[in-house]
C-alpha positions as CSV (number, residue, x, y, z in Angstrom):
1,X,-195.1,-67.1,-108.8
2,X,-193.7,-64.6,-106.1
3,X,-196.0,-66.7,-103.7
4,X,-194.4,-69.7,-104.5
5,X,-194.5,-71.5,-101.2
6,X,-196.0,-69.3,-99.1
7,X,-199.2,-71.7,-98.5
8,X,-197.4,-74.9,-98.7
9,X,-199.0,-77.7,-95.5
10,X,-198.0,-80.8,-94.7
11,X,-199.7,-83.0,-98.2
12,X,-198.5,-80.0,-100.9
13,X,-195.5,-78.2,-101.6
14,X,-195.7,-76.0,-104.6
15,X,-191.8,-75.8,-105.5
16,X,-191.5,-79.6,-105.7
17,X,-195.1,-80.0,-107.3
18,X,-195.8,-77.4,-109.5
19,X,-194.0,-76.1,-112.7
20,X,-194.7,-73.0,-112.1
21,X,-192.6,-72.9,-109.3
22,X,-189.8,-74.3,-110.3
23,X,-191.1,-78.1,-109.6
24,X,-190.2,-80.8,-112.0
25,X,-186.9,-80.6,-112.0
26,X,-186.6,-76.9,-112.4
27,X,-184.1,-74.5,-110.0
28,X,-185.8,-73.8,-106.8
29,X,-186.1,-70.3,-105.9
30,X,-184.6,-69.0,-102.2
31,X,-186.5,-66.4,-100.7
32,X,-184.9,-63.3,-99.8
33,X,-186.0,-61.5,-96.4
34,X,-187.4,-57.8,-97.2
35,X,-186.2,-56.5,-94.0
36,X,-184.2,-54.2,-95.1
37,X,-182.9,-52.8,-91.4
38,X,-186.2,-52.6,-90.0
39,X,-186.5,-54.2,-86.2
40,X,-189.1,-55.3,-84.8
41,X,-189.9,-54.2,-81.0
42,X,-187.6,-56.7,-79.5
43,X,-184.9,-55.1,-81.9
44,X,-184.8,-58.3,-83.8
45,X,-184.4,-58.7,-87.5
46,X,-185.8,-61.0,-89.7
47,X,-182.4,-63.1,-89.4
48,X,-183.8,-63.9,-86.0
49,X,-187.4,-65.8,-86.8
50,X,-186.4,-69.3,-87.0
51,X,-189.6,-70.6,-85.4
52,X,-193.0,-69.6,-87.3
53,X,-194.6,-69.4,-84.1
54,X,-193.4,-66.2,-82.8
55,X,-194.2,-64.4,-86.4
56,X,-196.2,-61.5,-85.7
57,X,-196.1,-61.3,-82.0
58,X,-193.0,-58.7,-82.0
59,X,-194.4,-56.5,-85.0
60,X,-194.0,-52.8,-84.4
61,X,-194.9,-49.3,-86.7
62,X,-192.4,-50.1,-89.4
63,X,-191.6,-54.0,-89.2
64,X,-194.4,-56.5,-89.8
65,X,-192.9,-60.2,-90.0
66,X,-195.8,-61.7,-92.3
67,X,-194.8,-59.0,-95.4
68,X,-190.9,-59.0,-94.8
69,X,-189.6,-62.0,-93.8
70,X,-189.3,-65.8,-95.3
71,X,-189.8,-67.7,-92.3
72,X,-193.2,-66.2,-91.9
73,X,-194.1,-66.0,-95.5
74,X,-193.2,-62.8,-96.3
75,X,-189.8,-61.8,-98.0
76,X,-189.4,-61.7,-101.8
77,X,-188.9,-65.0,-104.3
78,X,-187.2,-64.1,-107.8
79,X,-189.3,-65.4,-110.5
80,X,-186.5,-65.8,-113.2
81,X,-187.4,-69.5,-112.9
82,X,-183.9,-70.6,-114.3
83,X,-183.8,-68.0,-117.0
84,X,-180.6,-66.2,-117.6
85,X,-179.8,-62.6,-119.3
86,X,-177.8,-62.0,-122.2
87,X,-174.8,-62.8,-120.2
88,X,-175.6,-65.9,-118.5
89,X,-176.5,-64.5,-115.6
90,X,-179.7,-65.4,-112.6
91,X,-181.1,-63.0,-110.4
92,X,-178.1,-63.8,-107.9
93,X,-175.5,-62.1,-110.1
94,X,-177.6,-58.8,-109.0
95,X,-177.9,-59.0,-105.3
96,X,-174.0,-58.7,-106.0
97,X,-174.5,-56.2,-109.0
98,X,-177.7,-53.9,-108.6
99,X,-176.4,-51.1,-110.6
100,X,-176.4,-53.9,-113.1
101,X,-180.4,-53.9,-112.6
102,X,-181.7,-53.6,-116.6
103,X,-178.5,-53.9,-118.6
104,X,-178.7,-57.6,-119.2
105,X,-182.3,-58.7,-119.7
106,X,-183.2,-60.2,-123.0
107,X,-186.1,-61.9,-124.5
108,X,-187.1,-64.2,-121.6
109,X,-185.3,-62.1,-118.8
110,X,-186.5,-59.0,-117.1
111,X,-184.6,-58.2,-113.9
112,X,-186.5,-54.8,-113.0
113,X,-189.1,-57.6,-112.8
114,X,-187.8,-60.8,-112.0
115,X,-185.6,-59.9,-109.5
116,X,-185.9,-59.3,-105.7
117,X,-182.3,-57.4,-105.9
118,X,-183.7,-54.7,-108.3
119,X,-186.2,-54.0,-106.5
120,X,-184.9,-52.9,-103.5
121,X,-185.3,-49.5,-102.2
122,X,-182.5,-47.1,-102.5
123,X,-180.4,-46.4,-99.9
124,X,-180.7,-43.0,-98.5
125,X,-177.7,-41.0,-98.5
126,X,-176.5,-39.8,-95.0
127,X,-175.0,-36.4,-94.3
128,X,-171.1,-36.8,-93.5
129,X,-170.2,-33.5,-91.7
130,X,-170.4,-35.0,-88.5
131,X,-170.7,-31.9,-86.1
132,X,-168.8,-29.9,-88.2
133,X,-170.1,-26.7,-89.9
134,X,-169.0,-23.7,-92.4
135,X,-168.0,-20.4,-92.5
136,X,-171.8,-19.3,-91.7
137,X,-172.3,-22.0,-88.8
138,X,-174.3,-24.1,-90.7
139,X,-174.4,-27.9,-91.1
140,X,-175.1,-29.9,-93.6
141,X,-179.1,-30.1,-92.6
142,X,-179.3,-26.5,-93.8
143,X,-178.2,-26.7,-97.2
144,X,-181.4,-28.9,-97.6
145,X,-183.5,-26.4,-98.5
146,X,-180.9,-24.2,-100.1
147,X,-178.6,-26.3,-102.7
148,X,-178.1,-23.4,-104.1
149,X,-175.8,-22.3,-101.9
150,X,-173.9,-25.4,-101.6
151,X,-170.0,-24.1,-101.3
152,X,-170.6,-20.5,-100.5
153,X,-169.5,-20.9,-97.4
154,X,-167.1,-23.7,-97.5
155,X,-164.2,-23.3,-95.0
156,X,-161.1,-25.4,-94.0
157,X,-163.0,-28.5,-92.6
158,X,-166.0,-28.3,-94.3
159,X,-166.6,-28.5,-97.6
160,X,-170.7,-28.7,-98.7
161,X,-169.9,-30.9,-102.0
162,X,-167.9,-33.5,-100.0
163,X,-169.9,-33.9,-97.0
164,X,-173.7,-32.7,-98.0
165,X,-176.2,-34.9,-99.2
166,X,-177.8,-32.0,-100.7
167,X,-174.5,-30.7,-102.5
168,X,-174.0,-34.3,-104.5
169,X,-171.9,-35.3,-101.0
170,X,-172.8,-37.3,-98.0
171,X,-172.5,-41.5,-98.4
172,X,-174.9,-43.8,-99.5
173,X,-174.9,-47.2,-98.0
174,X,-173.4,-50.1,-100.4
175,X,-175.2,-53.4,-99.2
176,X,-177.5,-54.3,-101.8
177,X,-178.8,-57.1,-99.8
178,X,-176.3,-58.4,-98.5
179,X,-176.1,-58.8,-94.3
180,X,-173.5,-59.4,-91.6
181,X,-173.1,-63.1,-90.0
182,X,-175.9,-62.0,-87.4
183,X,-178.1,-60.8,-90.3
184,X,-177.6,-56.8,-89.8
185,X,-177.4,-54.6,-92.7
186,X,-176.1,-51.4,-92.5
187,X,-178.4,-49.8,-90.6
188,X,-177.9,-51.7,-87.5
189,X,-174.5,-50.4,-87.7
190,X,-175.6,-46.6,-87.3
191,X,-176.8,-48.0,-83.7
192,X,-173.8,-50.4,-83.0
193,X,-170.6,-48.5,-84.6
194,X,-168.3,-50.3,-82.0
195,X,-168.9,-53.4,-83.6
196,X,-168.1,-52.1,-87.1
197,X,-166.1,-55.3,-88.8
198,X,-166.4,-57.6,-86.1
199,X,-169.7,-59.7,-88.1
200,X,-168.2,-59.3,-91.7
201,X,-168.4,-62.5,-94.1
202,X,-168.0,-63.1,-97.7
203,X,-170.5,-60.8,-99.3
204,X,-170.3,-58.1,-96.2
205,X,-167.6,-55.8,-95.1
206,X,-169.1,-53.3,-92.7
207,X,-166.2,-50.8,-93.1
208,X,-166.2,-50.5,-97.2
209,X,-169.9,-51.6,-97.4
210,X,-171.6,-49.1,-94.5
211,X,-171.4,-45.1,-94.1
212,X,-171.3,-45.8,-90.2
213,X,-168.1,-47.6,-90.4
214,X,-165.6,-45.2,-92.1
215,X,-162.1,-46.9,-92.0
216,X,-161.5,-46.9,-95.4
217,X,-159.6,-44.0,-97.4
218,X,-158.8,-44.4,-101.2
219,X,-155.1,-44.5,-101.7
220,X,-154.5,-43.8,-105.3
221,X,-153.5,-39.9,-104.7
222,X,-154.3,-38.8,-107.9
223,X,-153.8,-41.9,-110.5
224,X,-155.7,-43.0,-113.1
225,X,-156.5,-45.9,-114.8
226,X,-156.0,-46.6,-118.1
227,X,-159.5,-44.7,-118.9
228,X,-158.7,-41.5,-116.5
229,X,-161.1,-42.5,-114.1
230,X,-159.9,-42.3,-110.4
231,X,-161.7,-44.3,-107.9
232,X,-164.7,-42.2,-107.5
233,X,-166.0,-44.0,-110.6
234,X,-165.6,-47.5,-109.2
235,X,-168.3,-46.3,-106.9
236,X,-170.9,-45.9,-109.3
237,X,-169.6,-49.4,-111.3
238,X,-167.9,-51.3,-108.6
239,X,-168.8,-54.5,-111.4
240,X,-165.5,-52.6,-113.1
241,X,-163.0,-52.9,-110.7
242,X,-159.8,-54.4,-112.1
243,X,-160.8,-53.9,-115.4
244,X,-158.7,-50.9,-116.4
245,X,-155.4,-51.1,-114.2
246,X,-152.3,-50.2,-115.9
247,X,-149.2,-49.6,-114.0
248,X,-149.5,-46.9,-111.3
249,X,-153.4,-47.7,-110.6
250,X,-154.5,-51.2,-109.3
251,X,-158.6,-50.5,-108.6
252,X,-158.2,-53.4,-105.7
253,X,-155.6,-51.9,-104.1
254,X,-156.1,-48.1,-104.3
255,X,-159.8,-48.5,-104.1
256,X,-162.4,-48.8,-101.1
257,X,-164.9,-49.7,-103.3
258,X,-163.2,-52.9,-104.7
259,X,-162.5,-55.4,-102.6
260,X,-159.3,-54.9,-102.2
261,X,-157.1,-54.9,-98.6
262,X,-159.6,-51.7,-97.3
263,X,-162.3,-54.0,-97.8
């Protein structure tokens, strides 16, 4: 069913004629570009193929059109085929969700499988010490090899755990899936910083969504919710936020991850 379309000519269209693709009635599928920040040689994203024609013709090392984007019959279709989880949800609910990837399936719902969103590649976490270094004069790069020695040599404006990818620091992009108006994920913003927040829409905020656009600093100076969690924990379960205020912690107020006013 994932190539649901991709072979459709002028006398046969598989989602309108076949069951298996959501024909009869069924929900149609929409394909999600696979893109995932890669440019092609022109430094254009799949966002940018709206003509067929020019598929292929601006593939570089690390894009190919064909295999990543919809337009040229690439991309990814869910194959949920109108099938919920235990909660009611489609795939969609986990482009929004991915760390809800798993915790919903059921008898005739798989997301690990069904589900372009759960199958997207991690996001790499990105160093955040910036140019700044410890008591040793190393950077963040150098605790790569040696974890180890993660906050031996912390000093006033360097601390390995915060900023250190290899320490359990660093920032890790918070997209999944989503893109700007122009189609950018957050990796066209590491390239473009100066235009951090100018493209966001609905389902994209470059400054509480990408590592390259800091701008956002949790307010809740040591509350809790009502479960003791701070907002570090709304960034591993961001599907939480609101769910445990009580009167000094509001999760969409305090909170970069929710989106609150610092989204």
């Amino acid at each position: 069913p994932v190539d649901c379309g991709y072979l459709d000519d002028a006398d046969f269209t598989a989602a309108t004629m076949c069951c298996t693709c959501a024909g009869a009635g069924g929900p149609a599928q929409a394909c999600i570009d696979f893109d995932l920040g890669r440019l092609d040689q022109n430094s254009g994203a799949c966002a940018n193929y709206t003509d067929a024609g020019v598929c292929g013709l601006y593939d570089d090392g690390d894009f190919s059109a064909f295999d990543f984007c919809c337009t040229c019959g690439g991309g990814c279709i869910d194959s949920n085929m109108g099938a919920t989880d235990n909660y009611g949800d489609t795939c969609d609910h986990y482009l929004t969700y991915p760390e809800d990837c798993g915790n919903g399936d059921d008898d005739d719902f798989s997301s690990m499988t069904m589900c372009c969103a759960c199958n997207l590649p991690a996001s790499e976490c990105s160093d955040q010490d910036h140019g700044a270094i410890d008591s040793f004069g190393a950077n963040c790069s150098q605790y790569d090899p040696f974890p180890s020695l993660c906050g031996v040599y912390d000093d006033a404006d360097f601390t390995a755990a915060d900023l250190c990818c290899a320490c359990g620091g660093g920032c890790t992009d918070f997209e999944a899936g989503s893109t700007d108006v122009a189609g950018n994920n957050c990796l066209w913003y590491l390239a473009h910083p100066e235009h951090c927040g100018t493209r966001d829409d609905d389902d994209f905020s470059a400054a509480g969504n990408c590592c390259a656009c800091p701008g956002c600093e949790d307010t809740n100076s040591g509350a809790t919710d009502s479960n003791g969690n701070a907002c570090t924990f709304y960034g591993d379960f961001p599907a939480k936020c609101g769910t445990y205020d009580d009167d000094d912690f509001t999760a969409v107020d305090m909170c970069c991850t929710c989106p609150g006013p610092c989204r």
